[in-house]
Backbone of each chain as ProteinMPNN parsed JSONL, in Angstrom:
{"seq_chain_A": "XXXXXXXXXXXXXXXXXXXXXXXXXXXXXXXXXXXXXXXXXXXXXXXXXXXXXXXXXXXXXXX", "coords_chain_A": {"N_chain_A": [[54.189, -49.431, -72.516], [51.962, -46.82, -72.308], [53.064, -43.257, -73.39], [51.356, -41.196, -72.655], [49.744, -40.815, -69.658], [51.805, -40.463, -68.348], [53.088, -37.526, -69.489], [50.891, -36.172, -69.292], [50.513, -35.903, -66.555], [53.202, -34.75, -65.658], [52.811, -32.471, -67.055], [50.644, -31.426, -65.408], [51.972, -31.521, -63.011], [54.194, -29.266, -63.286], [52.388, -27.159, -64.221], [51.167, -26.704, -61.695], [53.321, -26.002, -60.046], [54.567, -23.383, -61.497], [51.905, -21.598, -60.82], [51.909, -21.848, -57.931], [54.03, -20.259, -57.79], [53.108, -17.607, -59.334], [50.909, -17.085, -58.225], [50.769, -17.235, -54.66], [52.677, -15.299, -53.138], [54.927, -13.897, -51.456], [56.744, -10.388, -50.642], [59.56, -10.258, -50.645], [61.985, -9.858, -48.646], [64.198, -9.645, -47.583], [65.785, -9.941, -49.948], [64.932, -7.907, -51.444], [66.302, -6.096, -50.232], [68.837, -6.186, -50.154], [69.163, -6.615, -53.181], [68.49, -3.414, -53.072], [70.489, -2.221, -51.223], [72.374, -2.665, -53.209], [71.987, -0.67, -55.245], [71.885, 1.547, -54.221], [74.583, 1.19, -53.512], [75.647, 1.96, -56.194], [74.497, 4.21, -57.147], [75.798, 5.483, -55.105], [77.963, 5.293, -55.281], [79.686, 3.992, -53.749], [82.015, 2.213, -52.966], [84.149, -0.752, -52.888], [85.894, 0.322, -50.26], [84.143, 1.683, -48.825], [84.66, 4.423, -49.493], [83.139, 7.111, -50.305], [81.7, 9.525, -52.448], [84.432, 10.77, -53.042], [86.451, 10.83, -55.302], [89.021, 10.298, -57.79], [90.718, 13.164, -58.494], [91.088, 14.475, -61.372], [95.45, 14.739, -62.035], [96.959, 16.88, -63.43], [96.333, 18.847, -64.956], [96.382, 20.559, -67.605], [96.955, 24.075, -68.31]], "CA_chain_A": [[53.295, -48.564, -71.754], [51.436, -45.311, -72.996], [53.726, -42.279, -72.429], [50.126, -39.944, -72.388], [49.156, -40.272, -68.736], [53.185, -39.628, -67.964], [53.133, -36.261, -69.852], [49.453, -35.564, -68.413], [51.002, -35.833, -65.021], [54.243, -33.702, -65.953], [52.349, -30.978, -67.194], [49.773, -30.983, -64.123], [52.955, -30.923, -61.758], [54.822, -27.751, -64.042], [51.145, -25.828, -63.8], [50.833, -26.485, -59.904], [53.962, -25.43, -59.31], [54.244, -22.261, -62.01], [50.748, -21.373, -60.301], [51.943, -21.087, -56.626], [55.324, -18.622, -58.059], [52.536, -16.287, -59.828], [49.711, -16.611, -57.132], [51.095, -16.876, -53.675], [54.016, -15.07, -53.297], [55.322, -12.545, -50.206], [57.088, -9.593, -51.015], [60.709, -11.145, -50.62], [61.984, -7.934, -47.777], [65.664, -9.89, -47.705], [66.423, -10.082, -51.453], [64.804, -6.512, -51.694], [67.398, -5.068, -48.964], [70.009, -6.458, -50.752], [69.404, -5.106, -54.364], [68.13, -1.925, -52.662], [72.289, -2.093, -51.061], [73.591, -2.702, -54.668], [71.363, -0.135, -56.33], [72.808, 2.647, -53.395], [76.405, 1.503, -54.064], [75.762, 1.772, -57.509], [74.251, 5.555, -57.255], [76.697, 6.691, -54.282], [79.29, 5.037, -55.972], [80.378, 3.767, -52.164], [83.282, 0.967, -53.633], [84.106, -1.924, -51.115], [86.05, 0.551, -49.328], [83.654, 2.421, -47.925], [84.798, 5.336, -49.569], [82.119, 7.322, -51.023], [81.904, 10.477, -53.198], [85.264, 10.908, -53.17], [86.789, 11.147, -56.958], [89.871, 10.745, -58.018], [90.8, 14.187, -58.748], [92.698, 14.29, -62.674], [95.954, 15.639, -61.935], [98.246, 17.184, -64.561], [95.585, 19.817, -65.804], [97.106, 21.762, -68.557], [96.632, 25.371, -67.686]], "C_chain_A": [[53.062, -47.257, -72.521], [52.663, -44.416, -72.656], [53.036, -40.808, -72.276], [50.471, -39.87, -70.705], [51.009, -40.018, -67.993], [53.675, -38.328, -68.269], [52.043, -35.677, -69.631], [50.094, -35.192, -67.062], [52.012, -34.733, -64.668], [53.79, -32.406, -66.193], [51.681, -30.389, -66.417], [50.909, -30.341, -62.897], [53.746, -29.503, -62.047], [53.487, -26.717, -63.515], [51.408, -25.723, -62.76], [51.928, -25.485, -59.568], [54.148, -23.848, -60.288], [53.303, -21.595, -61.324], [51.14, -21.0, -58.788], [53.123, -20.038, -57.036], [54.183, -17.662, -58.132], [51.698, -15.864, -58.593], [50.026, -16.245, -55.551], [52.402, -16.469, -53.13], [54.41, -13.555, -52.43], [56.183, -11.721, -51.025], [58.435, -10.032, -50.31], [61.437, -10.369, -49.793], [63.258, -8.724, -47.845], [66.588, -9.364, -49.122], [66.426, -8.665, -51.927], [66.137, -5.759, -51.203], [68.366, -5.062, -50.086], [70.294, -6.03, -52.192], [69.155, -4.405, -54.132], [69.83, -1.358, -52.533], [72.764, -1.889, -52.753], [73.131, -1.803, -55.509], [72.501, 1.202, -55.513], [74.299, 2.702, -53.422], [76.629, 2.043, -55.144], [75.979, 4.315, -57.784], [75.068, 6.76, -56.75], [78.254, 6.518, -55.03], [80.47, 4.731, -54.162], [80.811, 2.145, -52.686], [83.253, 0.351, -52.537], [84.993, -1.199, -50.021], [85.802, 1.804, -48.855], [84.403, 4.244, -48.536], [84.11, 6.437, -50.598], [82.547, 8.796, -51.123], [82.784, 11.288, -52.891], [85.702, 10.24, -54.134], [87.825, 11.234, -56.653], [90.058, 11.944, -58.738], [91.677, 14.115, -60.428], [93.734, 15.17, -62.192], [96.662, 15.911, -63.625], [96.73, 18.084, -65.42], [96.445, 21.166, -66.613], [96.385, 23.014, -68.471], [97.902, 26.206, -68.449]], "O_chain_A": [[53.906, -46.742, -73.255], [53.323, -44.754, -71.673], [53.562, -39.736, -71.977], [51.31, -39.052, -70.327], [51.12, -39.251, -67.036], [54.563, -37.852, -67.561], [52.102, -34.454, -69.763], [50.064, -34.027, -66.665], [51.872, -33.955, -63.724], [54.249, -31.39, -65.67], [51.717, -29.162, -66.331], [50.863, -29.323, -62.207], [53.906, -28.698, -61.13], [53.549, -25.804, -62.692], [51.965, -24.667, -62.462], [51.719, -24.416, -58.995], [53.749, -22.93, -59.571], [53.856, -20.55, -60.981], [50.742, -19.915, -58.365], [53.054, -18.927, -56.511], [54.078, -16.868, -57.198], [51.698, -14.759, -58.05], [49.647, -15.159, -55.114], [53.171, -17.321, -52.684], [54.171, -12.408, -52.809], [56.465, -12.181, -52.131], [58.247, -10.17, -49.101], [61.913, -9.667, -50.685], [63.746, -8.061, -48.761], [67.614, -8.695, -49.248], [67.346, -8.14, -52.554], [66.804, -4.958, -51.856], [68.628, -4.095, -50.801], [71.255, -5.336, -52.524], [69.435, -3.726, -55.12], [70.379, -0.522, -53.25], [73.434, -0.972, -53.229], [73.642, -1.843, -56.628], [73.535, 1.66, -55.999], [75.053, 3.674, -53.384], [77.691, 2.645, -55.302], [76.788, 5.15, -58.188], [75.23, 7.922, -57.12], [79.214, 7.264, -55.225], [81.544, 5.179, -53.761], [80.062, 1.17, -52.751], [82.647, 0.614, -51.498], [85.05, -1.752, -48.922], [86.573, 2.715, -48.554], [84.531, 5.124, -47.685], [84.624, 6.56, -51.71], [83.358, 9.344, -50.376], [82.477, 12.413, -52.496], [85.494, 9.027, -54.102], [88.168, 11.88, -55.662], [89.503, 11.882, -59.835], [92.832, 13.696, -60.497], [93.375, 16.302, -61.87], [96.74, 15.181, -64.614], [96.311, 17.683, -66.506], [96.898, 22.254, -66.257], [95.159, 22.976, -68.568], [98.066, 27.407, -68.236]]}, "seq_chain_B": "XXXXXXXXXXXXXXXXXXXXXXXXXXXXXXXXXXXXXXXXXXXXXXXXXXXXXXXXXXXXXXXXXXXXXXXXXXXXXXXXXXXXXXXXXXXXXXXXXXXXXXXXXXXXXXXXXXXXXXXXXXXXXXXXXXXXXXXXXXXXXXXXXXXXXXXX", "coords_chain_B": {"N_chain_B": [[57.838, -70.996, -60.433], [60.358, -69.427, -60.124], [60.39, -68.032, -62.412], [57.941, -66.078, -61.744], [58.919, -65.267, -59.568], [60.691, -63.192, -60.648], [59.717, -62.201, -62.516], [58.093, -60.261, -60.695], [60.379, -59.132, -59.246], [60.865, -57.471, -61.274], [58.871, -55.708, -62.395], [58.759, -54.89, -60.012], [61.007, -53.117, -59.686], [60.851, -51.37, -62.342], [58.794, -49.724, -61.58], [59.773, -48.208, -58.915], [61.789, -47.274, -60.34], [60.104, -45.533, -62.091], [59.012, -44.227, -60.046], [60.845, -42.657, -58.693], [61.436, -40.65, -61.06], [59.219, -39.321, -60.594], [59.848, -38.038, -58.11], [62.191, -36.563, -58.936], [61.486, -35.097, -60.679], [59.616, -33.385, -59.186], [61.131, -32.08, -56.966], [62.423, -30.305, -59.016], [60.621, -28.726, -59.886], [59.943, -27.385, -56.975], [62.575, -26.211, -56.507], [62.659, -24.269, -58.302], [60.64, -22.843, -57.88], [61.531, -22.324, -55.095], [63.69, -20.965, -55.825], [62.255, -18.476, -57.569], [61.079, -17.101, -55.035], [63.517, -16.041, -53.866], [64.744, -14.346, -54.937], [65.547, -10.467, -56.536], [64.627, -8.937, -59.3], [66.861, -6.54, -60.522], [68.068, -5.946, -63.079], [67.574, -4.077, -65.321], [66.822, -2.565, -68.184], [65.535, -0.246, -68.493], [65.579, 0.499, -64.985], [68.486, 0.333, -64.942], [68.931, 2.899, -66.847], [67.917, 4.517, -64.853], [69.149, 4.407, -62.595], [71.656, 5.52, -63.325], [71.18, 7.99, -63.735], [70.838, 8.882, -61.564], [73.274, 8.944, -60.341], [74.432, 9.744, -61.413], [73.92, 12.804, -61.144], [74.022, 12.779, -58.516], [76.422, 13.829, -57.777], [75.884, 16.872, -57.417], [74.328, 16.446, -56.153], [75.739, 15.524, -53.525], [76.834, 17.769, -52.129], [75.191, 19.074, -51.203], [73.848, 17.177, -49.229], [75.843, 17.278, -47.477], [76.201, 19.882, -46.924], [73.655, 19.428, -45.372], [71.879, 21.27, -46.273], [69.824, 19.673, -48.198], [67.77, 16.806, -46.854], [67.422, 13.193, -45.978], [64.642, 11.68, -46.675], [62.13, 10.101, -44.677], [60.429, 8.642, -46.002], [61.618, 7.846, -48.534], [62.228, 9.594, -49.981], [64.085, 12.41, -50.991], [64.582, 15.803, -49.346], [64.406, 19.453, -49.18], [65.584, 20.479, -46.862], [66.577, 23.03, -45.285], [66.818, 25.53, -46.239], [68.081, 27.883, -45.84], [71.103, 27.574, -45.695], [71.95, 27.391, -48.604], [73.06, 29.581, -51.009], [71.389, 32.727, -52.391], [70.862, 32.766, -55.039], [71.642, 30.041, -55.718], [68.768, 28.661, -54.596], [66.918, 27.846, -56.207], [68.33, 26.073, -58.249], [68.714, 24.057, -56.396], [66.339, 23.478, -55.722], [65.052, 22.38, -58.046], [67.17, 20.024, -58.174], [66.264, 18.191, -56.347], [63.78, 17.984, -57.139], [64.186, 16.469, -59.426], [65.672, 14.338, -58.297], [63.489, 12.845, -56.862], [61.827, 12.558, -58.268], [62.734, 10.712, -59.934], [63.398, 8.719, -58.275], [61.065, 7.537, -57.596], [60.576, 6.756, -59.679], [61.955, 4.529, -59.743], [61.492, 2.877, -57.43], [58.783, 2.163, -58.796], [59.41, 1.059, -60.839], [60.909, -1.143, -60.329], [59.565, -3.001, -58.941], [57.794, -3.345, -61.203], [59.186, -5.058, -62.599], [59.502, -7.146, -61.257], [57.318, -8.289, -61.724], [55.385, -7.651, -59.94], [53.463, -4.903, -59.773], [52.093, -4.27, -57.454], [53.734, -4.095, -55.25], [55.275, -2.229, -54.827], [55.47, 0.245, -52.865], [56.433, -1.244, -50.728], [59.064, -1.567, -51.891], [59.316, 0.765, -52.095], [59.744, 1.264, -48.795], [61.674, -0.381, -48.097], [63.792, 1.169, -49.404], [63.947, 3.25, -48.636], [64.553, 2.832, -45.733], [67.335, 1.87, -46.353], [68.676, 3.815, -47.616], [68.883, 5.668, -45.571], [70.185, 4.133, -43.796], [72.904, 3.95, -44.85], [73.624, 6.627, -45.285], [75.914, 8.931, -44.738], [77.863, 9.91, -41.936], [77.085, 13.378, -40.972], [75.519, 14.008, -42.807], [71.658, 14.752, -43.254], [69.086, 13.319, -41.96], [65.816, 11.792, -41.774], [64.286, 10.663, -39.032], [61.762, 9.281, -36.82], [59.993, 11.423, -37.782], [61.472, 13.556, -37.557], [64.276, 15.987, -38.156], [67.517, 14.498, -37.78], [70.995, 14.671, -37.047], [73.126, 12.585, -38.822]], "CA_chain_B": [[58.199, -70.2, -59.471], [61.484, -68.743, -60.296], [59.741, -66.789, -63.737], [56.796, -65.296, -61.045], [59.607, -63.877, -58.786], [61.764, -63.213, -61.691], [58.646, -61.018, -63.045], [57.382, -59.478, -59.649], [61.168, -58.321, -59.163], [60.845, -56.102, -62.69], [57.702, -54.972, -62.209], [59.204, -53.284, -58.692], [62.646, -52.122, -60.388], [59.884, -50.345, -62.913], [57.66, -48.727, -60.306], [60.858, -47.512, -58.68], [62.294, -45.509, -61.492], [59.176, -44.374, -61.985], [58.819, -43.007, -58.627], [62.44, -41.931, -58.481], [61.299, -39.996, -61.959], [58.071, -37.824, -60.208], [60.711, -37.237, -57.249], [62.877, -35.542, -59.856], [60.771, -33.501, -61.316], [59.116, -32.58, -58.104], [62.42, -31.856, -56.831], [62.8, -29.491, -59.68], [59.486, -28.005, -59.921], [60.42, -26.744, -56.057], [63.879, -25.301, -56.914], [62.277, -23.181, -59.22], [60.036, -21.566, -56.98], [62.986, -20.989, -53.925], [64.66, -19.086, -57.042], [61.651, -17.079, -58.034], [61.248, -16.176, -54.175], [64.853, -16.022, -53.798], [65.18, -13.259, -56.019], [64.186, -9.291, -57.016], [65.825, -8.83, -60.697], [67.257, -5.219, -61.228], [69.118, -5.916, -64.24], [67.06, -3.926, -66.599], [67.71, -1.149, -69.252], [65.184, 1.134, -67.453], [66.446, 0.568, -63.843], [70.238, 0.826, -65.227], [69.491, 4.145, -66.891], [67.946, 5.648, -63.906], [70.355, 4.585, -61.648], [72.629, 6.19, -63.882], [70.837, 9.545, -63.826], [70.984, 9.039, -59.699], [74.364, 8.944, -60.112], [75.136, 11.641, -62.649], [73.165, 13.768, -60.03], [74.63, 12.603, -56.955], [77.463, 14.795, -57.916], [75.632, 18.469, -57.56], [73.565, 16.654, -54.744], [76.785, 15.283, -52.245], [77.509, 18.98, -51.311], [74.268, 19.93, -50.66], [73.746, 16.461, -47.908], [77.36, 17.715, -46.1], [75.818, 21.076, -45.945], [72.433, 20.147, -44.406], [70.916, 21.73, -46.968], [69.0, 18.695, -48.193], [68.281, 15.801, -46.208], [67.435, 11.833, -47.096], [63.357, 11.439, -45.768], [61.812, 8.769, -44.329], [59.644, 8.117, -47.216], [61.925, 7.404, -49.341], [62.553, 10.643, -51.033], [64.554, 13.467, -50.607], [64.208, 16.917, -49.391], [65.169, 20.417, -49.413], [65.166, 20.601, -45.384], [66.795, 24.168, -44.856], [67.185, 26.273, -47.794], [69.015, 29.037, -45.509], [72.724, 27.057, -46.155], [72.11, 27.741, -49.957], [72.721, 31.065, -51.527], [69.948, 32.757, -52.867], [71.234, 32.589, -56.335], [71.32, 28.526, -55.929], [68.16, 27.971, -54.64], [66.191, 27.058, -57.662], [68.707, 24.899, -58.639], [69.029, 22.896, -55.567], [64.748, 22.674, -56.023], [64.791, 21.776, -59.114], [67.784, 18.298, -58.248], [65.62, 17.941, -54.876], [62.527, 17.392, -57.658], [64.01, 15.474, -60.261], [65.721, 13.333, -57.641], [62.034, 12.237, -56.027], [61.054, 11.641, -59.89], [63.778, 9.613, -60.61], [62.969, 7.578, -57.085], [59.491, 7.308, -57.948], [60.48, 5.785, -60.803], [62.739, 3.576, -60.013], [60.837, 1.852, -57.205], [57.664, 1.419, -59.498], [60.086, -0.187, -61.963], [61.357, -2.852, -59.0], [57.913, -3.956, -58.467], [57.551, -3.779, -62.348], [60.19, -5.857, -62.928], [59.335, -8.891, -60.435], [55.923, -9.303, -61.821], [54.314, -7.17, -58.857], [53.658, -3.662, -59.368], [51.606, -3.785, -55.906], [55.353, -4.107, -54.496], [55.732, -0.711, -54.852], [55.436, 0.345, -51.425], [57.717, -2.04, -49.508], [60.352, -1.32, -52.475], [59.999, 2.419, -51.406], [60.103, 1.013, -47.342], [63.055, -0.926, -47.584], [64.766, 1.558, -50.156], [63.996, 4.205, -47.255], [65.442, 2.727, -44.352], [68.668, 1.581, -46.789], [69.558, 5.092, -47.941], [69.253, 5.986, -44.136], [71.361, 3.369, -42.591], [74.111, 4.067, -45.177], [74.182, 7.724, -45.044], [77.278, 9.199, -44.573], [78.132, 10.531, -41.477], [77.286, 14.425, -41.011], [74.8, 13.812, -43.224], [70.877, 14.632, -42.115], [67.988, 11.957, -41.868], [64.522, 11.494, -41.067], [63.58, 9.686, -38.029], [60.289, 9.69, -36.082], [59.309, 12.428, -38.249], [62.353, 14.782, -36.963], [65.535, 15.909, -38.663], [68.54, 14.372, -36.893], [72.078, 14.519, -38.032], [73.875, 11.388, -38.489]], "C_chain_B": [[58.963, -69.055, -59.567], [60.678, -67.218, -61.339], [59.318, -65.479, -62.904], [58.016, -64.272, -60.678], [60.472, -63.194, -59.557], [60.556, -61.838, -62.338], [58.276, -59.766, -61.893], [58.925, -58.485, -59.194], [61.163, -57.167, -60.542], [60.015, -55.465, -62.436], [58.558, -53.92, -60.886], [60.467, -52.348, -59.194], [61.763, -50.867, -61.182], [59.441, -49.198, -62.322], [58.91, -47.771, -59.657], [61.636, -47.072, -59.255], [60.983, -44.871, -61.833], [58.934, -43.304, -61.349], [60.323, -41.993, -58.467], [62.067, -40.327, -59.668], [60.593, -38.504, -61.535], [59.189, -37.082, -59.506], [61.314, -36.363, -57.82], [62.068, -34.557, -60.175], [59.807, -33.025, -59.799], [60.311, -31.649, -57.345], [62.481, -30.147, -57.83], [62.052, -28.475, -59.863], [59.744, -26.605, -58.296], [61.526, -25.945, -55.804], [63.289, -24.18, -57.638], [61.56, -22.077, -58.212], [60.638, -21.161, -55.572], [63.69, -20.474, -55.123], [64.07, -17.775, -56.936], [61.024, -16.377, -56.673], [62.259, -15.605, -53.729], [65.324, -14.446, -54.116], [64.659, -11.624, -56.295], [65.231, -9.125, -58.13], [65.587, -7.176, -60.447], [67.659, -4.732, -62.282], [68.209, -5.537, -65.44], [67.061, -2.754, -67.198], [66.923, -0.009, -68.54], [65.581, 0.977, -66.152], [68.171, 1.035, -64.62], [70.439, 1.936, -65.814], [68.67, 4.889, -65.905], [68.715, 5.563, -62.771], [71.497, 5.23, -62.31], [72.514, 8.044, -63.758], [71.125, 9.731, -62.385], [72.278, 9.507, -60.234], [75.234, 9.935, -60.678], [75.329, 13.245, -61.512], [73.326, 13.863, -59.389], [75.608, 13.556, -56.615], [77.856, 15.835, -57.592], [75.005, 17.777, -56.173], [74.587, 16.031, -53.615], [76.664, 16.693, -51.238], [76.601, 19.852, -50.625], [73.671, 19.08, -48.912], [74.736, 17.177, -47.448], [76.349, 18.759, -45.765], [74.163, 20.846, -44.783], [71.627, 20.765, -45.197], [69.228, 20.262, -47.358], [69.462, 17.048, -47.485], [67.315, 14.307, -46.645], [65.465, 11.962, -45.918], [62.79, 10.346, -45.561], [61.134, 7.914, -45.175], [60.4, 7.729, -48.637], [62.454, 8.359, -50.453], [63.768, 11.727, -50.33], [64.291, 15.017, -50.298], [65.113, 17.723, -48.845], [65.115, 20.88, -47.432], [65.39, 22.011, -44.588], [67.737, 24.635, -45.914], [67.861, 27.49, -46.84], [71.076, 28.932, -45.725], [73.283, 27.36, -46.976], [71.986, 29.412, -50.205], [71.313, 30.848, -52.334], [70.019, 32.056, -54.343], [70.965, 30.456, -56.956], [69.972, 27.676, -55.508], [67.616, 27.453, -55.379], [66.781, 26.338, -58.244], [68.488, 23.514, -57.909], [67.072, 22.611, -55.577], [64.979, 21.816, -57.114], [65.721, 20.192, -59.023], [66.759, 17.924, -56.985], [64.572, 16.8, -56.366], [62.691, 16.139, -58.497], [64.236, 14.435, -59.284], [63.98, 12.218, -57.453], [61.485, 11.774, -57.265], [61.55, 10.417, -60.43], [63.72, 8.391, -59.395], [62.014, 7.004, -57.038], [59.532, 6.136, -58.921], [60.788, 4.574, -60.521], [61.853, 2.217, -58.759], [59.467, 1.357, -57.795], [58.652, 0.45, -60.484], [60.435, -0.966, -61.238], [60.438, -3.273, -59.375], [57.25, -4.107, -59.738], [57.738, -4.936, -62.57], [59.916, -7.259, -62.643], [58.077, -9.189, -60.53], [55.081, -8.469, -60.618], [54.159, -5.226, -58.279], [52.799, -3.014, -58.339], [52.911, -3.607, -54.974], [55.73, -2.657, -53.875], [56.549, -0.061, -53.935], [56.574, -0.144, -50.743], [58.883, -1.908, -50.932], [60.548, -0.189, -51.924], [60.47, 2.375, -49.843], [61.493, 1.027, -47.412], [64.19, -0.077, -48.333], [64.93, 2.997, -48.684], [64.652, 4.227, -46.484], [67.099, 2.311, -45.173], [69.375, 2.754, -46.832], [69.704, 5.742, -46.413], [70.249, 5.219, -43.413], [72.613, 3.835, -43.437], [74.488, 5.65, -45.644], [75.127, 8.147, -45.128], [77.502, 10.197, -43.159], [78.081, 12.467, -41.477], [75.886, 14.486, -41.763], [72.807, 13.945, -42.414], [69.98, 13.546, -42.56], [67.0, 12.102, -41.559], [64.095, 10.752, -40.18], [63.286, 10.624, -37.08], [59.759, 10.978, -36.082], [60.414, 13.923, -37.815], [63.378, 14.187, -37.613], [66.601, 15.682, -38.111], [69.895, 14.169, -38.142], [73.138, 13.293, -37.511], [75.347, 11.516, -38.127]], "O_chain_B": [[58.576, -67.93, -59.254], [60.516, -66.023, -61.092], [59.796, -64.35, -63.012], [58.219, -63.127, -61.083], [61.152, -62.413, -58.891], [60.877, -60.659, -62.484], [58.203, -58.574, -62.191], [58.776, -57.312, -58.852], [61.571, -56.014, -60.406], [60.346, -54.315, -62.15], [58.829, -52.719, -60.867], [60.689, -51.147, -59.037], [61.861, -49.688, -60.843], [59.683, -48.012, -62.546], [58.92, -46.58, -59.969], [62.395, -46.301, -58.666], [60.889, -43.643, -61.826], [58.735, -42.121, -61.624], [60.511, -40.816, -58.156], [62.33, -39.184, -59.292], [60.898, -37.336, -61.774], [59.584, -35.97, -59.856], [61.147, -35.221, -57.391], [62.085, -33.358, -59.899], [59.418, -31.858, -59.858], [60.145, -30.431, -57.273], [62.569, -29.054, -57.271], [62.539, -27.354, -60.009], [59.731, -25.381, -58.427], [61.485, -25.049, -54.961], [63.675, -23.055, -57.32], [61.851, -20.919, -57.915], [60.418, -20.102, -54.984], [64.248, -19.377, -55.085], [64.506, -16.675, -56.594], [60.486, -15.28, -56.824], [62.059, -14.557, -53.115], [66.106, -13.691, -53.537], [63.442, -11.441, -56.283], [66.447, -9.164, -57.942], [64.499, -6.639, -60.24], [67.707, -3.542, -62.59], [68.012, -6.306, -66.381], [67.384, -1.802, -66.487], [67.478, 0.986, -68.075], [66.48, 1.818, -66.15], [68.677, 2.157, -64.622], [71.566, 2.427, -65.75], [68.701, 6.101, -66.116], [68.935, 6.525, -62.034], [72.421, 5.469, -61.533], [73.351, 8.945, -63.715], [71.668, 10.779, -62.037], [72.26, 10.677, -60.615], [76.253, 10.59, -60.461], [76.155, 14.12, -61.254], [73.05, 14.957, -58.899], [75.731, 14.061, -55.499], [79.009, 16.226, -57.407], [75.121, 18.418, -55.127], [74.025, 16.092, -52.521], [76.472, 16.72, -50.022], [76.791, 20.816, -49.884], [73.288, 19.663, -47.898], [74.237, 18.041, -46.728], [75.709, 18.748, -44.714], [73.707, 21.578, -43.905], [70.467, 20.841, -44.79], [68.107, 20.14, -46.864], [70.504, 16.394, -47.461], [66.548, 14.383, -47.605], [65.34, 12.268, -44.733], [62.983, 9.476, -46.41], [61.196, 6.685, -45.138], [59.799, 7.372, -49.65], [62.965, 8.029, -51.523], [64.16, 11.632, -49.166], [63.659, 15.543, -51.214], [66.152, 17.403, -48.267], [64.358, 21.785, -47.082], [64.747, 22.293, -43.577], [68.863, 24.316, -46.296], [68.298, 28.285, -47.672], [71.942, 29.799, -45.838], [74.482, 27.639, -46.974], [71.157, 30.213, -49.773], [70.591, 29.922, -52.704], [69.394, 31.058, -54.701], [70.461, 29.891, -57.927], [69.826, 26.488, -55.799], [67.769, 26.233, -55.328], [66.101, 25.644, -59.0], [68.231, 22.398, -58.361], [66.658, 21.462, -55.422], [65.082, 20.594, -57.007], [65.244, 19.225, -59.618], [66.72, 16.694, -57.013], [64.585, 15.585, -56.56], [61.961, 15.148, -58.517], [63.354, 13.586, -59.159], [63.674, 11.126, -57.933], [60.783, 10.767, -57.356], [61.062, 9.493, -61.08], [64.002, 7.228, -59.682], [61.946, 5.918, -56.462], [58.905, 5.079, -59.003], [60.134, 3.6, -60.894], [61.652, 1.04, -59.058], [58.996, 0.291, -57.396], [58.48, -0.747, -60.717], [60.116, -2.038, -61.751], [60.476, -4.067, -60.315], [56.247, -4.82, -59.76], [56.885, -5.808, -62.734], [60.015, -8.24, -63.38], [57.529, -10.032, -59.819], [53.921, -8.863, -60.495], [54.453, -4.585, -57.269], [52.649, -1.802, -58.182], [52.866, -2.894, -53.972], [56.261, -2.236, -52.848], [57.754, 0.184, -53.979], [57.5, 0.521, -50.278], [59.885, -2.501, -50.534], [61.59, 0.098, -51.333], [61.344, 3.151, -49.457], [62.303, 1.879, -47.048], [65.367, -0.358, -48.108], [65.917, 3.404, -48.072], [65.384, 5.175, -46.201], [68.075, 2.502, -44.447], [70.466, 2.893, -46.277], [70.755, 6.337, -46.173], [71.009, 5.666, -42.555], [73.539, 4.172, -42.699], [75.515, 5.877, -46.284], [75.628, 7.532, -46.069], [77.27, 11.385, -43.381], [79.072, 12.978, -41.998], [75.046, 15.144, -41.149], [72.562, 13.413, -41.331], [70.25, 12.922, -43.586], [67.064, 12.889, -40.614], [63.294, 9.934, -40.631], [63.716, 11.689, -36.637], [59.269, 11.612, -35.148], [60.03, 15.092, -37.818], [63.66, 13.004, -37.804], [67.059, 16.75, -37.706], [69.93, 13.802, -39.317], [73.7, 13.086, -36.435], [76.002, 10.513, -37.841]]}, "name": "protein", "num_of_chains": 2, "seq": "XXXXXXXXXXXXXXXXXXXXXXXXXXXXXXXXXXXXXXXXXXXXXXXXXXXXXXXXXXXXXXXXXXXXXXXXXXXXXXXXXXXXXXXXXXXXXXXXXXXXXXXXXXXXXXXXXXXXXXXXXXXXXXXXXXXXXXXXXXXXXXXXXXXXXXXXXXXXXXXXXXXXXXXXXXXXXXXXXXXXXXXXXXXXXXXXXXXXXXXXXXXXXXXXXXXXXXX"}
């Protein structure tokens, strides 16, 4: 058997579907939240326990 | 006799890996696109150094949220909400992190909506980054809702 109209077909089904990712595609508001969360941990520096801009202080400052 | 059905069974074994074959790749073709809605990538050298500058910055701006001085706004930015908290001597500083902040926010949600291929995004990156930095506040902390300053 040919193996054209089997790699005609393969490449029609890759476009179609490539083609609905680029063209129809909602603004994803879950996935957003959620790296929006990991960008704000990142910035407040709020660790898993909840304890935010609070620094360990260095002790033993030579003075 | 035997040959015929002996042939007409191959022929269907054929047809049915064939079909089994599209299924696959249809199959796969559809995984791909629940990923690429699945997903908003952050992981990129401009996002990671302005979240870095947030964070540098966060430092001089913590003490100014406790006081009330500046508070988180509904839009997504920050502001200087009552400059009477701050000495005189510090106001122009605390403008000047108020400003870069909002530059460095600006940025960072046009780069989201860079990033994922949709810099119409923009917008609902600045929404949902809005209501995030509000829900996780910090206690004491002030806020923007329904256009009035309340303290969390």
């Amino acid at each position: 058997m040919s193996a054209f109209p089997r790699v005609a077909v393969l490449g029609a089904v890759m476009a179609t579907a490539s083609a609905c990712v680029t063209i129809n595609i909602y603004f994803p508001a879950a996935a957003a939240e959620k790296a929006a969360d990991r960008i704000i941990e990142d910035v407040w520096q709020l660790g898993e326990g909840e304890t935010p801009t609070i620094r360990p202080q260095p002790d033993g400052e030579a003075k | 006799m035997n040959a015929m059905t002996n042939a007409m069974t191959n022929a269907m074994t054929n047809a049915m890996t064939k079909f089994r074959g599209w299924i696959a790749v249809l199959l796969l073709g559809f995984a791909g696109l629940v990923l690429a809605q699945g997903n908003i990538e952050i992981d990129t050298p401009a996002i990671a150094a302005l979240k870095q500058s947030m964070q540098q910055r966060h430092a001089k701006l913590a003490p100014l949220y406790a006081s009330g001085a500046v508070g988180l706004a509904a839009d997504g930015n920050v502001a200087l909400r009552d400059a009477s908290g701050v000495p005189l001597a510090q106001r122009g500083q605390a403008n000047a992190l108020v400003a870069a902040e909002n530059a460095d926010r600006a940025a960072l949600y046009r780069e989201i909506a860079r990033a994922n291929g949709h810099p119409e995004w923009e917008a609902d990156v600045r929404a949902t980054f809005a209501r995030r930095w509000i829900d996780r506040a910090q206690p004491g902390w002030w806020i923007q809702r329904d256009g009035n300053w309340v303290r969390k």
